[in-house]
Residue, then its C-alpha position, 0 to 999 in steps of 0.5 A: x830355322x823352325x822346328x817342324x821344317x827340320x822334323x820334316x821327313x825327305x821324301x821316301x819316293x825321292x829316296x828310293x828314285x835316287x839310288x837308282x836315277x841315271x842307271x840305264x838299266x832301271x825301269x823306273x815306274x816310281x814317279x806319278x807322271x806318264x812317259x809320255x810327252x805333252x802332245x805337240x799342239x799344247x807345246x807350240x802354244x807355249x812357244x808362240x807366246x814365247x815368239x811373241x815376247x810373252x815373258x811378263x807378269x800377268x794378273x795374279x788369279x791368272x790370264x782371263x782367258x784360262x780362268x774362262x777356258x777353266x770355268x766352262x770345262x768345269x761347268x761342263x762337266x760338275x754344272x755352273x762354275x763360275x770364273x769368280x771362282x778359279x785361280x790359277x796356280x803354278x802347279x797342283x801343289x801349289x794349288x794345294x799349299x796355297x789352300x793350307x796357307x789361306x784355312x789353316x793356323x798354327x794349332x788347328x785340327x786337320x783331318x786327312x784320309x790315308x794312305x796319300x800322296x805325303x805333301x798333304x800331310x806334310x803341308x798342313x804340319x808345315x803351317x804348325x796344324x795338329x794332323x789326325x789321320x783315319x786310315x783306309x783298310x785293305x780288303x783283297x787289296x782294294x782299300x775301303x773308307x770306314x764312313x763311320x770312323x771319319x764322321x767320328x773323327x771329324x768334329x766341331x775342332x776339325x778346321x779342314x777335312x783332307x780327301x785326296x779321290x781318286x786316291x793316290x796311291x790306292x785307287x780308292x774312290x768316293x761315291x756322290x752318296x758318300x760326298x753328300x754324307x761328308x759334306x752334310x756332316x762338315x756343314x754341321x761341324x763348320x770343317x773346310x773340305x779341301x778335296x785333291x780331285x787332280x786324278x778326276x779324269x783318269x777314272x775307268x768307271x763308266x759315268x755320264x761326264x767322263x771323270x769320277x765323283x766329286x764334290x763340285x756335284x754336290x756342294x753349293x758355291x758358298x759351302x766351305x769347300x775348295x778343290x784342286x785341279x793339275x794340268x799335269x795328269x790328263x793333259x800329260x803336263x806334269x813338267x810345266x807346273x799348272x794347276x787351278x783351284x776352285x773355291x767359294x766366290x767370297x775367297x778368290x779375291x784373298x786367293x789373289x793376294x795370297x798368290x801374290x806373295x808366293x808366285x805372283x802369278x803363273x807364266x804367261x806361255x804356260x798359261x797360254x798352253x793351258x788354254x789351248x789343252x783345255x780347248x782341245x781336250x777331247x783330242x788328248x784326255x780321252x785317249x790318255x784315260x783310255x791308253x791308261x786303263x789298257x795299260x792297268x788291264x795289263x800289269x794287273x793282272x800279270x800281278x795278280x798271277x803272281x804267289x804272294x801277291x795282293x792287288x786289285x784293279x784301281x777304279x781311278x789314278x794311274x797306280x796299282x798298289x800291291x803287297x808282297x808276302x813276306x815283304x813287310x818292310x816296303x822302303x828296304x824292299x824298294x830299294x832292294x829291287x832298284x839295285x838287284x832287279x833293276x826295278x824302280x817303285x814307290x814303297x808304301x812307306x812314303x804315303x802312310x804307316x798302314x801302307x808299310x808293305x805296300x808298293x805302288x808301281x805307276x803304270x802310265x807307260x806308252x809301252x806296254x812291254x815296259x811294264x810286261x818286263x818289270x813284271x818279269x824283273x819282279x818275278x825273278x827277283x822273287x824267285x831268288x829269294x825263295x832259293x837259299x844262296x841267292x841274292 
């Protein structure tokens, strides 16, 4: 077995949720997904293809009409984006590891913005690449990039540039300005821009196209970029496993072969229930965008009002991301509010060392009394911590 593959850290996220998965009594907020099921019309195109005996292989790249129905839902909203130029992928993480195993060898430099969602960090140490991080820094608890420090860091032996923004689990942001002074920089060192761009939707700022910046709006179709796009955060379909990539037209054909030996190609009926998601996408993401943002107006500031609590509303995602004074242990932490409190969060552990005492609490719940009484859940919790003889 190779080495790195033993070295690999379990997921920390995974830890903490097992301790309390199939306890009744656990509000769980530890997973990135709504719980919300994926709307009725997506979920029937999937069995109409399936009725209609869809259960065979389809092209690698994916079926024509969801590259089509990708293409002009990404041209709608970042300008032409032609077809040359999608794949699709079974999952957003596959989309991601797929671009790994295309840009990256063994011994390569891979520059990755932290604190993130740790598969990003983890992927390209999987293909034996050299992982330098520069790590997001928390002011009254919204976390800021030191532009400087990255443009440092990323030089003429910096293979690829990871950017997960919307951040994951941070809410942290890029502004097009800041795009364009990345994107001038890696032009100039030769470094790949491989940008998770999979929470562009769920963005709570106003802006003409309805999702956050990306680097689609300022890059060129030959410039050494890929990016990554799920069906499962917007279109409430993080069980199906779908996602895209965007990528240079120079690279889709080795895309395809690529896929190939992985997956072979996405299923078929999932596939079709991608088409109908993207047709109708004005019936499912605006409403979930906007459900979402009522859900952060509500547990942040409830977390807010809380002693010892530091947390800032996020600009994108479905996270917020807080501190606890006196808390600086965020995995034991965790798992201390599963058993005791009957809270589930993700510790900051899982996405970074700077993150340590940190917990993200995501709030994509169709009931914003789950999250009223997970607050409570904590506030109690803390409240017997500040008195001697409780637990």
């Amino acid at each position: 077995m190779r080495q790195v593959i033993q070295n690999l850290e379990e997921s920390r996220i995974r830890e903490v949720a097992n301790a309390g998965m199939g306890r009744s009594d656990v509000l769980a907020f530890w997973f990135g997904e709504s719980d919300e099921v994926t709307p009725d019309f997506i979920r029937q195109a999937a069995i109409d293809s399936l009725q209609r005996g869809e259960t065979f292989y389809s092209h690698n790249l994916g079926l024509p009409e969801l590259r089509e129905a990708i293409s002009d839902y990404m041209s709608a909203r970042h300008g032409p984006i032609g077809v040359d130029r999608v794949a699709v992928t079974s999952g957003g993480v596959n989309a991601l590891m797929l671009a790994m195993q295309q840009l990256v060898d063994a011994g390569d430099e891979v520059v990755a913005v932290t604190p993130v969602w740790p598969n990003l960090t983890a992927q390209p140490a999987i293909m034996g690449a050299r992982v330098k991080c520069v790590a997001l820094s928390p002011v009254g608890g919204a976390w800021t990039l030191d532009m400087q420090a990255l443009l440092a860091a990323v030089t003429a032996s910096t293979k690829v540039l990871i950017i997960n923004a919307p951040n994951n689990p941070t809410g942290w942001t890029l502004t097009r300005d800041e795009q364009q002074r990345i994107l001038d920089h890696c032009r100039g060192t030769g470094t790949w821009i491989l940008a998770d761009e999979v929470y562009e939707r769920l963005y709570y700022e106003p802006t003409s196209n309805g999702c956050a910046p990306s680097f689609l709006d300022v890059a060129g179709p030959e410039d050494r970029l890929v990016v990554v796009h799920s069906f499962s955060k917007s279109f409430l379909m993080t069980g199906w496993r779908l996602g895209w990539l965007v990528m240079p037209p120079s690279m889709t054909h080795h895309m395809g072969k690529l896929i190939e030996f992985n997956t072979s190609c996405a299923s078929v009926f999932t596939q079709r229930a991608g088409v109908a998601a993207l047709r109708r996408t004005d019936e499912v993401t605006p409403r979930v965008v906007a459900h979402l943002k009522a859900c952060r107006d509500t547990l942040i500031p409830l977390l807010q009002a809380m002693p010892g609590v530091q947390v800032a509303p996020a600009r994108g995602g479905m996270y917020a991301f807080f501190r606890l004074e006196g808390f600086d242990d965020s995995l034991t932490t965790a798992k201390r509010l599963v058993v005791e409190a009957g809270l589930g969060l993700a510790p900051g552990d899982a996405f970074a060392p700077e993150a340590r005492g940190w917990l993200r609490w995501c709030f994509a719940s169709k009931d914003a009394q789950r999250l009223e009484e997970g607050v409570e859940r904590l506030r109690g919790w803390l409240a017997k911590q500040a008195t001697p003889g409780t637990v």
